[in-house]
N, C-alpha and C positions, 0 to 999 in steps of 0.2 A: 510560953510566958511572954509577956510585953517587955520590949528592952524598955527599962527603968533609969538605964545610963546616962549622968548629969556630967553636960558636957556644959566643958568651959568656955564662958563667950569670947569669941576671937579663933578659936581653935579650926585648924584645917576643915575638918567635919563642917563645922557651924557654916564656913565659908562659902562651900560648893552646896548646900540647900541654899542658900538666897540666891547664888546667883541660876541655880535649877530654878528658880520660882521666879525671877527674873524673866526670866525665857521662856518660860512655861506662858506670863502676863504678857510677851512681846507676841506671841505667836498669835495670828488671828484663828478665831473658832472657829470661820466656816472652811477654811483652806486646807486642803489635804497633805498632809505632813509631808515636810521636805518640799512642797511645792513656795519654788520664790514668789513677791509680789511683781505684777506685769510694770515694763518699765515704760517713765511718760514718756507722750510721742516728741519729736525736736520741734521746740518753737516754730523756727526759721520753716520746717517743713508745714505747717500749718498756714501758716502767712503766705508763702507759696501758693499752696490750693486754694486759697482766700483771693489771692490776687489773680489766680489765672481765671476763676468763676467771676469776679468782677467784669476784669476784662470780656468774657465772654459774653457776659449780660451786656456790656456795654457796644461792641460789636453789633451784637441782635437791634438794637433800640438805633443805631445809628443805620442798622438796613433799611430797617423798616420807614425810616426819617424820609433817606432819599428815596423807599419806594412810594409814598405819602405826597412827597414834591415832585416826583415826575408823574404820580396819576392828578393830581390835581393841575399840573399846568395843560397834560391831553384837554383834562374838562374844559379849563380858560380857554385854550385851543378853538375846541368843537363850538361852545357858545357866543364865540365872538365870530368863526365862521359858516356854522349854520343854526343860528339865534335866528334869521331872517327867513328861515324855510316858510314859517306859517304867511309870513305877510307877501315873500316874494313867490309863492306857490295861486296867491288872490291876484296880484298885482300882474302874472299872465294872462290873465283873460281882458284884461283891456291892452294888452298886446297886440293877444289875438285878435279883436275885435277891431284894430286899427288895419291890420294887416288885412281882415276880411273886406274889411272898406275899398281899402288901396285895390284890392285885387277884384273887386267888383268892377272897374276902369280897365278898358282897355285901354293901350296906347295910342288908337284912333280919336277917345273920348278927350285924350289928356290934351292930345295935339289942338284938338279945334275948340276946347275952352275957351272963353274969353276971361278978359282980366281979371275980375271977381275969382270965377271959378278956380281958377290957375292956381291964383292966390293961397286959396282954402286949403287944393290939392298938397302944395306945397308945404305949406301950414302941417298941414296932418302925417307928411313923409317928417317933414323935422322932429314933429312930437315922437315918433314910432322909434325914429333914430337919437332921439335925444333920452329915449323910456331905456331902450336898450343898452346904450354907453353908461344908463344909472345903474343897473341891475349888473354889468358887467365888472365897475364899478366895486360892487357891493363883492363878487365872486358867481353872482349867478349868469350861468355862458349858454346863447341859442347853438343848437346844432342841428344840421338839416343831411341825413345822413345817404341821400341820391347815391346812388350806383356803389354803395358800401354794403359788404356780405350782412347779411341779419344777423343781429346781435339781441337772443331774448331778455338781457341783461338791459338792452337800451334803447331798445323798440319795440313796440306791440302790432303784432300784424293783425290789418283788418281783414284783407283777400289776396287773394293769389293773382298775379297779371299775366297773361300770357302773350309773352315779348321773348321772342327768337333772338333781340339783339341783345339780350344779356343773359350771364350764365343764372341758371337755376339756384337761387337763395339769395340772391342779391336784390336791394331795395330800387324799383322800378317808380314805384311813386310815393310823393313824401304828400299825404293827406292833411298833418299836423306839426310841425316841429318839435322839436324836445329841448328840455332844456336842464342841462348842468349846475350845481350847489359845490364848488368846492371840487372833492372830488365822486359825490354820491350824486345819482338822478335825480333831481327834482319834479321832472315830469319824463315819462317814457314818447319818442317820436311814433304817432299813427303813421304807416307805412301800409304800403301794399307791395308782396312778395313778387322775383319773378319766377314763374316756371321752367323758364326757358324752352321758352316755344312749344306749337304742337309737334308731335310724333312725326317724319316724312310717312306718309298711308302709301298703299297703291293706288294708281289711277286708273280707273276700268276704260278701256279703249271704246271710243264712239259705236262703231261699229265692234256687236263679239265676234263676226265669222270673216272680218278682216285679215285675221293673222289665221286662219282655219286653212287645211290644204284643203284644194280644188277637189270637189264630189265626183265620182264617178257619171259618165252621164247613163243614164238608165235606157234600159233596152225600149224603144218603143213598141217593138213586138210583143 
């Protein structure tokens, strides 16, 4: 049978049903009984890992800064010192061609010049040494590398010399000069290599039965 029992309002009984139904309403539905709610995390600790991830971002952006200003000053660097390669790579060959002049003159020719001539010759050593101190100048340096080991880095060999008076791989004749940008080749020196000498051979004796012992003399009978 149903209890029917009218209970009086205020009464013990009456009491402990509300505050059952109280808590029954406090308790979340999806939580599994007796399980507490998770506690929030500390401010302070939040602001922390906030602040060191800042920091960290701000570190990276500050690397990156000064790797940004030192690869761009290499650049200002290189373009202010070898900006000149294209024109000071053209601006050789009327070097050369001064230089081919000059040496077209022996010193017999120079000697018995007359005043005119002299003049001209002169003229054109000054220009040759006044082209070079421009270019020098600028960073770009002649180098004539006679009796220095070859260097495939900064000479091109044309042929090979065969000269006893120097060792084997050493530059015997400079053909062309080279010249220097800084510190890269701008032009590699034509060179000829030296061998170092022929082989000593054997010498065949003038006579072969020189050094032969004496033949027996034959029976004439």
């Amino acid at each position: 049978m149903p209890d029917r029992t009218v209970r009086a309002p205020g009464t013990a009984t009456d009491q402990n049903d509300r505050e059952a139904g109280q808590a029954a309403s406090e308790t979340p539905i999806n939580s599994p009984a007796g399980e507490m709610p998770a506690a929030k995390e500390d401010p302070m600790a939040v602001l922390a890992r906030e602040a060191a991830d800042y920091k960290d971002k701000l570190l990276r952006s500050l690397a990156e800064m000064e790797n940004l200003r030192k690869r761009t000053e290499r650049q200002v660097a290189d373009a202010r010192e070898y900006g000149i390669a294209s024109f000071a790579r053209d601006i050789l060959a009327v070097a050369d061609n001064m230089e081919r002049a000059l040496g077209a003159l022996d010193a017999d020719l120079r000697e018995k010049a007359d005043g005119g001539n002299k003049a001209l010759l002169d003229g054109v050593e000054l220009t040759e040494r006044e082209l070079l101190k421009v270019l020098e100048k600028h960073g770009v340096k002649k180098f004539e590398p006679l009796d220095e080991k070859f260097d495939p880095n900064l000479h091109q060999a044309m042929y090979e010399v065969p000269d006893a008076s120097r060792p084997a791989g050493t530059v015997a004749r400079v053909i062309q000069p080279g010249y220097m940008i800084g510190e890269r080749v701008l032009r590699p020196a034509l060179v000829g290599i030296a061998k170092g000498g022929p082989k000593a051979s054997l010498e065949v004796p003038a006579n072969d039965n020189a050094d032969a012992p004496p033949s027996e003399p034959r029976d004439s009978h």
